[in-house]
KEVOVO-970532 format. One record per residue: residue number from 1; x, y, z of N, C-alpha, C in turn. Coordinates in nm, 3 decimals, decimal comma. Layout:
BEGIN
+------+---------+---------+---------+---------+---------+---------+---------+---------+---------+
: resi :     n.X :     n.Y :     n.Z :    ca.X :    ca.Y :    ca.Z :     c.X :     c.Y :     c.Z :
+------+---------+---------+---------+---------+---------+---------+---------+---------+---------+
:  NUM :       X :       Y :       Z :       X :       Y :       Z :       X :       Y :       Z :
...
+------+---------+---------+---------+---------+---------+---------+---------+---------+---------+
***
This chain:
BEGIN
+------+---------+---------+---------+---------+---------+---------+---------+---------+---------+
: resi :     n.X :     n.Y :     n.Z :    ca.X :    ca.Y :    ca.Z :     c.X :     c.Y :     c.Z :
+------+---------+---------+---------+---------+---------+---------+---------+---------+---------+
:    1 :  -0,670 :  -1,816 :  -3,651 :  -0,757 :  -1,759 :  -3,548 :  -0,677 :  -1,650 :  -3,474 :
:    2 :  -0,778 :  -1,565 :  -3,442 :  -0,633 :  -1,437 :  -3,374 :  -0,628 :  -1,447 :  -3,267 :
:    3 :  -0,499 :  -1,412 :  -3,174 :  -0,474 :  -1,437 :  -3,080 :  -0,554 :  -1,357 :  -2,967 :
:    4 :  -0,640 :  -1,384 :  -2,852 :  -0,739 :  -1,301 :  -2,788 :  -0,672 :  -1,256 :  -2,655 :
:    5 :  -0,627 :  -1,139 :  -2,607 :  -0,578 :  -1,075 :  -2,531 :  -0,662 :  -1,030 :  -2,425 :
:    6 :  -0,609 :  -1,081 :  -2,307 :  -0,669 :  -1,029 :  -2,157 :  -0,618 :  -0,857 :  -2,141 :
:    7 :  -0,649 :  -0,774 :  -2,186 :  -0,641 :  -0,649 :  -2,175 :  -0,603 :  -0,590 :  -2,022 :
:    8 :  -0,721 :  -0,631 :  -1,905 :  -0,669 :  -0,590 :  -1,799 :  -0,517 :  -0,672 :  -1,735 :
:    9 :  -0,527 :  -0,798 :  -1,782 :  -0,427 :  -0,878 :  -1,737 :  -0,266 :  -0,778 :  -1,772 :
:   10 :  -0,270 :  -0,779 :  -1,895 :  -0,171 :  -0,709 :  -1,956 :  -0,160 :  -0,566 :  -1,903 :
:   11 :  -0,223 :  -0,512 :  -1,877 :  -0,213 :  -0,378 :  -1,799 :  -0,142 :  -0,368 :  -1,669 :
:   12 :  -0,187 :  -0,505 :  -1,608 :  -0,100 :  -0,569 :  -1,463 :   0,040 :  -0,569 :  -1,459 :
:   13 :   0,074 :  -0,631 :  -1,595 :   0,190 :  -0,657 :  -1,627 :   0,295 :  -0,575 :  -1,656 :
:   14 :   0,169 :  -0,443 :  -1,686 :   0,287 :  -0,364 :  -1,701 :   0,324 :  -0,245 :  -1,601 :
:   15 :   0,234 :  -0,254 :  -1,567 :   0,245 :  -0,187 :  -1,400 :   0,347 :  -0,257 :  -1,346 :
:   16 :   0,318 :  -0,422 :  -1,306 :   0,423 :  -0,496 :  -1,257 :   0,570 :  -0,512 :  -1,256 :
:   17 :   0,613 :  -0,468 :  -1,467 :   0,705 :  -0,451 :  -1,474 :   0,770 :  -0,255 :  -1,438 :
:   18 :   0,635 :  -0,134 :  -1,410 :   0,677 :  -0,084 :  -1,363 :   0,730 :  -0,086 :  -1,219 :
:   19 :   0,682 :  -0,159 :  -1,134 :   0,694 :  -0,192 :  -1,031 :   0,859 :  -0,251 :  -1,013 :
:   20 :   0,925 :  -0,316 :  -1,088 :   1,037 :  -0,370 :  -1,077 :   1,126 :  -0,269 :  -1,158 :
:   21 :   1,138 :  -0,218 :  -1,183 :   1,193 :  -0,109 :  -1,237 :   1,259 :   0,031 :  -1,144 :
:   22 :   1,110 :   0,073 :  -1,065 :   1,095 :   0,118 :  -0,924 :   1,202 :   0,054 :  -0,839 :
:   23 :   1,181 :  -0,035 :  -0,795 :   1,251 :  -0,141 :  -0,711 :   1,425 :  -0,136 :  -0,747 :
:   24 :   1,451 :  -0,163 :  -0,853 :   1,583 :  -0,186 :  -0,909 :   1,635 :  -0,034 :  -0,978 :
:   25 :   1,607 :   0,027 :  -1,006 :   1,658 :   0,159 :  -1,072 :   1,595 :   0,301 :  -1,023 :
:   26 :   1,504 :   0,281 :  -0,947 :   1,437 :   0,417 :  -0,902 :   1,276 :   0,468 :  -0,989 :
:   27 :   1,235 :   0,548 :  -0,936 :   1,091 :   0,605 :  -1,020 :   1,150 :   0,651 :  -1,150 :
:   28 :   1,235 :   0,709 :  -1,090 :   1,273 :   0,819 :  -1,251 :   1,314 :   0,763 :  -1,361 :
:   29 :   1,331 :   0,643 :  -1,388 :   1,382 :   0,570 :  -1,483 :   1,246 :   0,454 :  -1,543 :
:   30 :   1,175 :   0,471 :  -1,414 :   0,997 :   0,448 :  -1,495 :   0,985 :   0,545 :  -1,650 :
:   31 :   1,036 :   0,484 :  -1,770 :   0,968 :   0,529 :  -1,834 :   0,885 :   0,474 :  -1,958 :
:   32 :   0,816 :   0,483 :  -2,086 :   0,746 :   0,415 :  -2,138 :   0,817 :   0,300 :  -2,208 :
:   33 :   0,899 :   0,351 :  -2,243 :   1,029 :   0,259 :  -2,320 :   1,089 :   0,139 :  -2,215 :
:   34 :   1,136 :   0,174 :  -2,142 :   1,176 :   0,125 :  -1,999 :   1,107 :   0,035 :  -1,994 :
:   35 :   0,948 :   0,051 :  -1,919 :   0,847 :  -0,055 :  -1,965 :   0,832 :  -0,157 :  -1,996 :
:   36 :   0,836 :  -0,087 :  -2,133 :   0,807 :  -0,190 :  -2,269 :   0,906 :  -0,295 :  -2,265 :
:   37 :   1,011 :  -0,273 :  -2,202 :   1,106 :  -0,335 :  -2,224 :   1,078 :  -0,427 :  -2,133 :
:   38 :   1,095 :  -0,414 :  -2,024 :   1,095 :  -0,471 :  -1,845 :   1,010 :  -0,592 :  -1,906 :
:   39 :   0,873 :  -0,542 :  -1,970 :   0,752 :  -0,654 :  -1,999 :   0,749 :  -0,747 :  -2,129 :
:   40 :   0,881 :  -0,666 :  -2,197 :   0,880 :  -0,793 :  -2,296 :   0,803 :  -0,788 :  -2,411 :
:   41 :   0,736 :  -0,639 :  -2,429 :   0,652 :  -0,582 :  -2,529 :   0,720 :  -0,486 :  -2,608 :
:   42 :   0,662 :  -0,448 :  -2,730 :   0,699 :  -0,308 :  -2,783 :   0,652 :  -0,195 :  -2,770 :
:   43 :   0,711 :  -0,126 :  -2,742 :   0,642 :   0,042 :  -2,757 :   0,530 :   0,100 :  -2,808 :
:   44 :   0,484 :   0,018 :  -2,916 :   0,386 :   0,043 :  -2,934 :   0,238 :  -0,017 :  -2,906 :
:   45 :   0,277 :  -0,158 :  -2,870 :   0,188 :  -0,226 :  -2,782 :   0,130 :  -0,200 :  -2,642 :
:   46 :   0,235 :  -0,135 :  -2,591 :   0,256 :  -0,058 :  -2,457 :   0,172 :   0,092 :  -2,476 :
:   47 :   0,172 :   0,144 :  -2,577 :   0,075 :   0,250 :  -2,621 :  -0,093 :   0,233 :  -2,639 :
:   48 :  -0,071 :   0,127 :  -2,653 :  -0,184 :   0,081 :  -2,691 :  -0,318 :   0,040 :  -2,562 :
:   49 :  -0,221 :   0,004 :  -2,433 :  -0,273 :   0,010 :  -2,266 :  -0,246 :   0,178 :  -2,184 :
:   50 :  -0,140 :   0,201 :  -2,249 :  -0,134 :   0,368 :  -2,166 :  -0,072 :   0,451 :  -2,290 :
:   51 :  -0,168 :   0,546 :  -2,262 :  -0,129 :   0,691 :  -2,410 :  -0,034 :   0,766 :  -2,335 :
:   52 :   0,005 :   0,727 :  -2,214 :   0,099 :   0,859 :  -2,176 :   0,184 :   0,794 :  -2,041 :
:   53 :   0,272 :   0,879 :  -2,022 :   0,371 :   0,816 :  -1,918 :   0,278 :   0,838 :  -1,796 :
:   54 :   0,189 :   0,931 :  -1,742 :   0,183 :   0,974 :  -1,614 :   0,055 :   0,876 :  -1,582 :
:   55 :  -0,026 :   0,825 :  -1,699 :  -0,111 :   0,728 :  -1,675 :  -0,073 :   0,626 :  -1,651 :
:   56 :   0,025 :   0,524 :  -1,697 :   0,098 :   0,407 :  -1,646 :   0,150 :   0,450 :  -1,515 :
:   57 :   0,186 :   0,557 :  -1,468 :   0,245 :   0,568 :  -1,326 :   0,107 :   0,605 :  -1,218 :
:   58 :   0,003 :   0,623 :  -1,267 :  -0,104 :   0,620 :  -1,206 :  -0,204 :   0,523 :  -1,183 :
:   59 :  -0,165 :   0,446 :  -1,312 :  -0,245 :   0,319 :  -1,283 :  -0,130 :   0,205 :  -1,175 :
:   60 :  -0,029 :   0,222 :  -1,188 :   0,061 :   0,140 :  -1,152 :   0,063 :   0,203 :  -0,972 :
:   61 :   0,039 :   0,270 :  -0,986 :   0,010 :   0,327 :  -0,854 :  -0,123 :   0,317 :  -0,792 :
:   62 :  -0,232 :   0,297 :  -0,841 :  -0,340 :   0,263 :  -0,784 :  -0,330 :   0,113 :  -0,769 :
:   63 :  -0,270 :   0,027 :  -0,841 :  -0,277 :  -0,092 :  -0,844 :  -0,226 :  -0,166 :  -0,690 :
:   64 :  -0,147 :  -0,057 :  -0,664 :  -0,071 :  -0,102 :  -0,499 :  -0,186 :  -0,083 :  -0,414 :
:   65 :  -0,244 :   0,029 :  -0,436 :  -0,356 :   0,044 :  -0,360 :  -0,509 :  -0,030 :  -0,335 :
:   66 :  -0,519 :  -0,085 :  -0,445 :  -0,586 :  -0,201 :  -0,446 :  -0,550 :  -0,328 :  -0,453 :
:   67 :  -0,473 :  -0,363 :  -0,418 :  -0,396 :  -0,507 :  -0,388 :  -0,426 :  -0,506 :  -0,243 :
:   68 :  -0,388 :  -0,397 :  -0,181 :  -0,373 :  -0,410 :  -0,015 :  -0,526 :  -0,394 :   0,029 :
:   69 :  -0,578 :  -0,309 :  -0,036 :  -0,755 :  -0,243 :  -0,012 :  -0,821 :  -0,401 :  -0,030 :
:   70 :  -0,790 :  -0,503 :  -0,133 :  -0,883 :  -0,656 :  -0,156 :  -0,803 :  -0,695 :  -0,023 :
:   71 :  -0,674 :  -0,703 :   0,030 :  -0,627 :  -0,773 :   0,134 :  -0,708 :  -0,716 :   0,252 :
:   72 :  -0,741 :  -0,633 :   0,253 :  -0,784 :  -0,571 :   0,400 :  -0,918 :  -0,589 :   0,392 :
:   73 :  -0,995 :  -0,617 :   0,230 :  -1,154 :  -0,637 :   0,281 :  -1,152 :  -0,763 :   0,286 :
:   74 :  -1,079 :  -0,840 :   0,276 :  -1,058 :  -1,029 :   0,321 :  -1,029 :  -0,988 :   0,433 :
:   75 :  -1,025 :  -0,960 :   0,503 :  -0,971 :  -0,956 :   0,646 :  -1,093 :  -0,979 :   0,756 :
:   76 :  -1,121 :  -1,054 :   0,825 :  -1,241 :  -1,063 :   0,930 :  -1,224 :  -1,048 :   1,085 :
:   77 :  -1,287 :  -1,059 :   1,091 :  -1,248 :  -1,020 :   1,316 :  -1,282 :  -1,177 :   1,349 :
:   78 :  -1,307 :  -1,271 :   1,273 :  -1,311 :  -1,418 :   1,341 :  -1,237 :  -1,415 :   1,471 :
:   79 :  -1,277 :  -1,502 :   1,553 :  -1,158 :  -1,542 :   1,660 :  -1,122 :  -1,471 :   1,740 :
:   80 :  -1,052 :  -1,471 :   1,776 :  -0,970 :  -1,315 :   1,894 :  -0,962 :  -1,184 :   1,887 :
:   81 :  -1,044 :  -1,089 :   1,900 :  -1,033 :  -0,958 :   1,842 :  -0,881 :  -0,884 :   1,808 :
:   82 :  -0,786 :  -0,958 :   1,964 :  -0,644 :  -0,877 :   1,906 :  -0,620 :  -0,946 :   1,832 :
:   83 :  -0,608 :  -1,060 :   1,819 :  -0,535 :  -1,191 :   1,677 :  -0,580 :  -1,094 :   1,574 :
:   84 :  -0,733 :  -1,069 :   1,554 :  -0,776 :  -1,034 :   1,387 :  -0,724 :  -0,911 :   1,375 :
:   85 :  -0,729 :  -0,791 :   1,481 :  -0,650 :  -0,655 :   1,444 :  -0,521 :  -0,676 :   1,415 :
:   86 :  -0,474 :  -0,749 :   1,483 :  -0,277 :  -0,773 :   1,438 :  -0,274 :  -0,839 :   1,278 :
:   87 :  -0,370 :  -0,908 :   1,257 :  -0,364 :  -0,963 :   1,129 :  -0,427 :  -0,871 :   1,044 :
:   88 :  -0,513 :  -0,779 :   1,031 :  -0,551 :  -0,700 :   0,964 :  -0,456 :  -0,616 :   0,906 :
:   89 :  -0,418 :  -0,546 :   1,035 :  -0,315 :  -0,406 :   1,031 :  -0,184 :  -0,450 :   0,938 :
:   90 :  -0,134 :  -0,598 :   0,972 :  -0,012 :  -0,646 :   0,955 :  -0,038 :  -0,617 :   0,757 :
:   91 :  -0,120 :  -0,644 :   0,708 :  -0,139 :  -0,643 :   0,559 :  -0,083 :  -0,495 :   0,508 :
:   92 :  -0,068 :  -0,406 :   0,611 :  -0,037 :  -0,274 :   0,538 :   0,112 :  -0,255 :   0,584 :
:   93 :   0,217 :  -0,336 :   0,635 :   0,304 :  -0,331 :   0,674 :   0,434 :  -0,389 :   0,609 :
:   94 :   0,568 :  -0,393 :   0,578 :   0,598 :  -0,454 :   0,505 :   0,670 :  -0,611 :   0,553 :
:   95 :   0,605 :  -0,721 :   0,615 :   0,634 :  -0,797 :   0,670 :   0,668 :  -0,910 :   0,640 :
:   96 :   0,673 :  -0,911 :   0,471 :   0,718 :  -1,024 :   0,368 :   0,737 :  -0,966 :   0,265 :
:   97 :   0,858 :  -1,030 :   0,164 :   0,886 :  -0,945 :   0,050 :   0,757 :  -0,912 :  -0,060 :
:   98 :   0,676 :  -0,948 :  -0,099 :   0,566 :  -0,896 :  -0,158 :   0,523 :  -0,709 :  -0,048 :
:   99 :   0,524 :  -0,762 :   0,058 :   0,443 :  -0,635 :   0,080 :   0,573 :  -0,505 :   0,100 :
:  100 :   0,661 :  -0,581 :   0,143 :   0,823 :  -0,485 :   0,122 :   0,813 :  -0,415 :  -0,024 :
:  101 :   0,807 :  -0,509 :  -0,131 :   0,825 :  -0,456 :  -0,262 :   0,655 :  -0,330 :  -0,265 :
:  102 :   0,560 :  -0,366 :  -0,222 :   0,439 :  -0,275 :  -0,210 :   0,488 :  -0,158 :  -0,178 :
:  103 :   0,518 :  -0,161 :  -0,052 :   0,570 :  -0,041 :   0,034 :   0,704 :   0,014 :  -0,074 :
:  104 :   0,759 :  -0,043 :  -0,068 :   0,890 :   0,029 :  -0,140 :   0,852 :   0,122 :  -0,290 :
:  105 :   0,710 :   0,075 :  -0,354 :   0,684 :   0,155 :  -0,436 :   0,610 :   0,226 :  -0,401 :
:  106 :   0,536 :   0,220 :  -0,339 :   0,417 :   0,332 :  -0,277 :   0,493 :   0,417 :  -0,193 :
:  107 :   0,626 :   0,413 :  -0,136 :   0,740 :   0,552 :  -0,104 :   0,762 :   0,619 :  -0,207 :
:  108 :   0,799 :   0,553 :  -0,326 :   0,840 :   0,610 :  -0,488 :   0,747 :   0,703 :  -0,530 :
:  109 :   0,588 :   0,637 :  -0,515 :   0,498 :   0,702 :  -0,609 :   0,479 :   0,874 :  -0,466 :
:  110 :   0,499 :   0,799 :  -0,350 :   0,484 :   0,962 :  -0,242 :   0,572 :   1,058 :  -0,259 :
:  111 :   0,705 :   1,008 :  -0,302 :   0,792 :   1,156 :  -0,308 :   0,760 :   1,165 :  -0,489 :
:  112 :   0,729 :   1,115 :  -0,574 :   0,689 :   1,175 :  -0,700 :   0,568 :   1,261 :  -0,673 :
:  113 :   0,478 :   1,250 :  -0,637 :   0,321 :   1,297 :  -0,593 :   0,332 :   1,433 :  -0,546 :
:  114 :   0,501 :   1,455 :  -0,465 :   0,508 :   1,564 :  -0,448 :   0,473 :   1,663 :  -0,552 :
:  115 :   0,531 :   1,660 :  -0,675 :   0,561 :   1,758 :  -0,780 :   0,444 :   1,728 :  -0,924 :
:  116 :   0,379 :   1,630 :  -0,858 :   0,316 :   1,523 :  -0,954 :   0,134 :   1,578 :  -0,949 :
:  117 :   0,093 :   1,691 :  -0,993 :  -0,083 :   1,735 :  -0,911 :  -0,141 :   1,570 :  -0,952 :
:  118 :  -0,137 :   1,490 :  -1,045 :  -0,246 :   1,387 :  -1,079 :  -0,204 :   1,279 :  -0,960 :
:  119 :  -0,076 :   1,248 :  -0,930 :  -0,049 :   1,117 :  -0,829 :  -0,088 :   1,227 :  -0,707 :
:  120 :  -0,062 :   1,382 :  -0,698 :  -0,080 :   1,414 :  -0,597 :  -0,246 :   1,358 :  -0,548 :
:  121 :  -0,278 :   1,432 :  -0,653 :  -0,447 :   1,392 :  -0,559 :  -0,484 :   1,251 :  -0,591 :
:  122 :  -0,412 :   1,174 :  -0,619 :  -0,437 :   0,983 :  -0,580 :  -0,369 :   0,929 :  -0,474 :
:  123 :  -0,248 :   0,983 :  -0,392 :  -0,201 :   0,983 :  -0,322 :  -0,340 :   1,071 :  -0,153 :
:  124 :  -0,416 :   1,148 :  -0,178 :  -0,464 :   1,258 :  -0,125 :  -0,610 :   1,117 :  -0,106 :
:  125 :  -0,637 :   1,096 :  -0,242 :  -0,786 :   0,984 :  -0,229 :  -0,695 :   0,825 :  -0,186 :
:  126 :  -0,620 :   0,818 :  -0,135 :  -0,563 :   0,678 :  -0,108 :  -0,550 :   0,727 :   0,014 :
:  127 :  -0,482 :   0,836 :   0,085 :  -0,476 :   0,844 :   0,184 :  -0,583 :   0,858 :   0,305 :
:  128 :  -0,703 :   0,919 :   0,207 :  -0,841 :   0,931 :   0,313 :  -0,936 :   0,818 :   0,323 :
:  129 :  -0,909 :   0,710 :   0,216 :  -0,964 :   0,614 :   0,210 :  -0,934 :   0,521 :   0,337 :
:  130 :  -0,764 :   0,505 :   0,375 :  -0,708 :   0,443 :   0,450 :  -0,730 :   0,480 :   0,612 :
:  131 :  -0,750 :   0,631 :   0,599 :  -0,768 :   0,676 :   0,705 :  -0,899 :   0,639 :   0,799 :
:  132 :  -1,023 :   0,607 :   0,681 :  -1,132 :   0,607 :   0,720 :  -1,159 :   0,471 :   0,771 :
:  133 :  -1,057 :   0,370 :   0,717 :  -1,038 :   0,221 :   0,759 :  -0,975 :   0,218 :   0,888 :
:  134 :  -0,880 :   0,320 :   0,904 :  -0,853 :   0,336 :   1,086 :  -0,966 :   0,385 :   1,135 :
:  135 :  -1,052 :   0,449 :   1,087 :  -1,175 :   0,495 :   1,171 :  -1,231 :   0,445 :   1,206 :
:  136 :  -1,274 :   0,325 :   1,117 :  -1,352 :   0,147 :   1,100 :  -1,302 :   0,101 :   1,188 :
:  137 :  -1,159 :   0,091 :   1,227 :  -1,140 :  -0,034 :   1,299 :  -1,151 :   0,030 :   1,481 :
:  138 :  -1,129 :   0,171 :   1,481 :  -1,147 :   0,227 :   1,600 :  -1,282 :   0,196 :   1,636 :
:  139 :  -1,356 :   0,264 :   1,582 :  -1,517 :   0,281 :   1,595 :  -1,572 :   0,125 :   1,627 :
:  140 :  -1,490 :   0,025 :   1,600 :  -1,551 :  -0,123 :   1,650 :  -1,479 :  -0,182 :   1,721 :
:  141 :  -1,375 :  -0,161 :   1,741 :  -1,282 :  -0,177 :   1,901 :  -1,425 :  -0,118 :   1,991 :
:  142 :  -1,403 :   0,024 :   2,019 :  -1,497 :   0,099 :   2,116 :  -1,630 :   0,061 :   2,108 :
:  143 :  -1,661 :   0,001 :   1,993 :  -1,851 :  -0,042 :   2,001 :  -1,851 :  -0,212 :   2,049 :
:  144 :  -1,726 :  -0,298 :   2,024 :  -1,685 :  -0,421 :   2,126 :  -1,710 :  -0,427 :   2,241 :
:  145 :  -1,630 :  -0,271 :   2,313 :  -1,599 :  -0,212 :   2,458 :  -1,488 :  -0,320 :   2,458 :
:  146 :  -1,372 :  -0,273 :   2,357 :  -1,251 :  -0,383 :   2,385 :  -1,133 :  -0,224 :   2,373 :
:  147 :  -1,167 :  -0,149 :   2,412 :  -1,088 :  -0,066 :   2,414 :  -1,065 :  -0,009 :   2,571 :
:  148 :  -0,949 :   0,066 :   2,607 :  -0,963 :   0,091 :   2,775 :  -1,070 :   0,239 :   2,777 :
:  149 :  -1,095 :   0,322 :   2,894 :  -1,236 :   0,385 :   2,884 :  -1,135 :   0,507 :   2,825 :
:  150 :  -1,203 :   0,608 :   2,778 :  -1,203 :   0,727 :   2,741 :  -1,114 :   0,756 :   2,611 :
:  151 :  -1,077 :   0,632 :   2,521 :  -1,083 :   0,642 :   2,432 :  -1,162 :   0,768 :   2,311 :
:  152 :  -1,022 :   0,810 :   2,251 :  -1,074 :   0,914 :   2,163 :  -1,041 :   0,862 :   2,016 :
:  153 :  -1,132 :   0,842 :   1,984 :  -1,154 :   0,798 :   1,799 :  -1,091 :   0,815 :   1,722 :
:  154 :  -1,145 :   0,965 :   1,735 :  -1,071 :   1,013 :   1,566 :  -0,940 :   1,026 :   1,630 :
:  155 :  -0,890 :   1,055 :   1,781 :  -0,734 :   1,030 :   1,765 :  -0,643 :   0,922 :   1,743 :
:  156 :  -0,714 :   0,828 :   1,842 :  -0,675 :   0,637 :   1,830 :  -0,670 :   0,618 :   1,671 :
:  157 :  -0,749 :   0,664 :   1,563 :  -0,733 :   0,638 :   1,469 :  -0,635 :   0,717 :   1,351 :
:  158 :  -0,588 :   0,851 :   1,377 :  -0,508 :   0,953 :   1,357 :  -0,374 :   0,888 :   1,387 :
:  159 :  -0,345 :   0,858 :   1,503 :  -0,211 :   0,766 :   1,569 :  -0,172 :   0,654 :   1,484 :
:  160 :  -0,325 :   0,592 :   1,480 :  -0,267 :   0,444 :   1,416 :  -0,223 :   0,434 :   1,257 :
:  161 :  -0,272 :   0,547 :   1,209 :  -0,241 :   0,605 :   1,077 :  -0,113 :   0,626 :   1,052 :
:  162 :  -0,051 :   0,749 :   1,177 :   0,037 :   0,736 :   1,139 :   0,175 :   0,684 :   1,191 :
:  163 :   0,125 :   0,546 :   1,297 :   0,232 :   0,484 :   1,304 :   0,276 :   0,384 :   1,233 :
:  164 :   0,176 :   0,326 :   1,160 :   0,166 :   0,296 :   1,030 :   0,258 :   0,308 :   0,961 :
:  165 :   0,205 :   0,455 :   0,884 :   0,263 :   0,520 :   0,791 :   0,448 :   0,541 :   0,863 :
:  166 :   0,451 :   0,512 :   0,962 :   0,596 :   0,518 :   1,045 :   0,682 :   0,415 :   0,999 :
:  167 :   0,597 :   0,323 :   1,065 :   0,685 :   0,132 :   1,039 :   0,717 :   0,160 :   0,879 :
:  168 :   0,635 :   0,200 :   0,765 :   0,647 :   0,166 :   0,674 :   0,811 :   0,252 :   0,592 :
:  169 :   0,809 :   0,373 :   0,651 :   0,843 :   0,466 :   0,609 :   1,057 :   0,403 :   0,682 :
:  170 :   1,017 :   0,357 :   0,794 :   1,150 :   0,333 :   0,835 :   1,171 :   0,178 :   0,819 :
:  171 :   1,100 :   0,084 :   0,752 :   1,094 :  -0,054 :   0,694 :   1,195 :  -0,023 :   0,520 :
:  172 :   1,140 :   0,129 :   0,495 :   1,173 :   0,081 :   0,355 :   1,297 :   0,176 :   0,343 :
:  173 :   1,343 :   0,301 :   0,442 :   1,452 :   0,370 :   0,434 :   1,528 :   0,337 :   0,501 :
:  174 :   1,512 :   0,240 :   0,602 :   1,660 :   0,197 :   0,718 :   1,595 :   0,052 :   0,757 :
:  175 :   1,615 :  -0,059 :   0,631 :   1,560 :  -0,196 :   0,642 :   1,611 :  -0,278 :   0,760 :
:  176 :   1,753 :  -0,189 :   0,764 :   1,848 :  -0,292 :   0,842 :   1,828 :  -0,272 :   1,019 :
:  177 :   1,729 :  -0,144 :   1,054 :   1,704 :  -0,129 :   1,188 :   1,583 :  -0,198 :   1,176 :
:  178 :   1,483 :  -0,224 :   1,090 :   1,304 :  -0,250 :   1,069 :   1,339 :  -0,399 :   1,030 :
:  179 :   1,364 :  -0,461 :   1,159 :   1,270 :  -0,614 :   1,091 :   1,178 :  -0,676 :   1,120 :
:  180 :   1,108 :  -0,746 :   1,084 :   0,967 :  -0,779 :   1,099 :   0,942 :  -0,821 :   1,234 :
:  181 :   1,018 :  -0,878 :   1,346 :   1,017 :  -0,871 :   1,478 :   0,964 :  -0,762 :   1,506 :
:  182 :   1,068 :  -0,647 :   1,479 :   1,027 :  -0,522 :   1,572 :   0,905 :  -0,432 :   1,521 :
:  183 :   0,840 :  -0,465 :   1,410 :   0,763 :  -0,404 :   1,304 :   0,605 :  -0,453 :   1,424 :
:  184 :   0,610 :  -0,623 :   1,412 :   0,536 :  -0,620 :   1,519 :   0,497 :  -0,637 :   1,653 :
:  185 :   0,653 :  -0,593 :   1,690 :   0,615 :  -0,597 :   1,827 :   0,632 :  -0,427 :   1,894 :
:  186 :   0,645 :  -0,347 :   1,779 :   0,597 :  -0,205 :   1,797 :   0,436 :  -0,201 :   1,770 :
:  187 :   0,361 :  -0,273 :   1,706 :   0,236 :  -0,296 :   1,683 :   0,170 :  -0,310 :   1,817 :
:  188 :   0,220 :  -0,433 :   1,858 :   0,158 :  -0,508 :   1,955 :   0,200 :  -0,361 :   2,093 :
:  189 :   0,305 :  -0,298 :   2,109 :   0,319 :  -0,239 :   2,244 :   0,236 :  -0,139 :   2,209 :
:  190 :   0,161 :  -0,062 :   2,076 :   0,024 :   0,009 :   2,064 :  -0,089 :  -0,028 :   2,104 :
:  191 :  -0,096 :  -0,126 :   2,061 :  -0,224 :  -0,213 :   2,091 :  -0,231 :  -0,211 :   2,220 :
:  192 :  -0,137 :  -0,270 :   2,283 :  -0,106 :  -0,248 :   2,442 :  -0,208 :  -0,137 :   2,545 :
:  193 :  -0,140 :  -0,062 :   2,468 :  -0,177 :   0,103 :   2,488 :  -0,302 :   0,106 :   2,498 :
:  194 :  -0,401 :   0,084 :   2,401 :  -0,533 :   0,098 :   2,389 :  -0,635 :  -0,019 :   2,424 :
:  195 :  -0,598 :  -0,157 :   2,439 :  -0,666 :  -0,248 :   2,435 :  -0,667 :  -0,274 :   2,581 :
:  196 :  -0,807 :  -0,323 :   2,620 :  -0,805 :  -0,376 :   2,761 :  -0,757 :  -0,445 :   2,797 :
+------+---------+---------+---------+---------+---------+---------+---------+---------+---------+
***
């Protein structure tokens, strides 16, 4: 009987093992061979899920992005409005080694994206997607009336973007000043800021 293969599963896997690769040797050493290897497959099996290097680094790169995108639509406002924003926000932060290792590749795939037009503009649709989820969470703070008065939207949500994009950026280049203490209790003195 032949052996029946989870196709997307295996695609995971090999993202995954791009992902550790990233982690331990850098982007640039992402390569198909590399891979193949990391996952324990052959080269040509590995051909057989991605025809080309820049597609495995694109799928392997969206894959971060939807790991955190299912974490954040599990996310509910149950309970305490600040409890559920601190717990929301906290999913995009790197505050346990899973989301450390997230972040640490999604820095990789941003300075490749530079030079990269296809990660560029997935980097460009990841970034407006995220943005529009700070817009979400502004726009229902202020429709709560759990925000202080004269709140401005699209800026409260511009800020939170990119302090965000801050914690993450100095979590994964200077680990040893960013620890998860101060990750959220720079959170919380924002929140501060805006919350009644």
């Amino acid at each position: 009987m032949p052996k029946i293969v989870d196709h997307d599963s295996r695609r995971v896997q090999l993202a995954e093992a791009a992902w550790r690769i990233i982690r331990s040797r850098g982007i640039d050493e992402v390569s198909v061979r590399n891979v193949a290897e990391e996952a324990g497959m052959s080269l040509g099996s590995l051909r057989h899920y991605f025809s080309t290097h820049s597609e495995l680094l694109a799928f392997s790169m969206r894959l971060v992005s939807e790991r955190v995108e299912n974490r954040l639509r599990s996310g509910t406002w149950d309970g305490d409005p600040r409890s559920a924003l601190e717990r929301i926000v906290a999913e995009l932060v790197p505050l346990d080694e899973d989301r450390l290792a997230e972040c640490e590749v999604w820095f990789a795939f941003a300075g490749k994206a530079i030079a990269d037009p296809s990660l560029a503009a997935l980097m460009r649709e990841v970034d407006g997607a995220l943005h529009a989820f700070f817009r979400r969470i502004t726009d229902d703070l202020i429709a709560r009336q759990l925000t202080k008065p004269g709140i401005d939207a699209e800026h409260e949500a511009f800020r939170l973007h990119a302090l965000v994009d801050g914690l993450v950026v100095h979590a994964v280049a200077c680990p040893e000043r960013m620890s998860r203490e101060r990750i959220e209790r720079t959170l919380a003195y924002h929140f501060d800021s805006i919350l009644r």
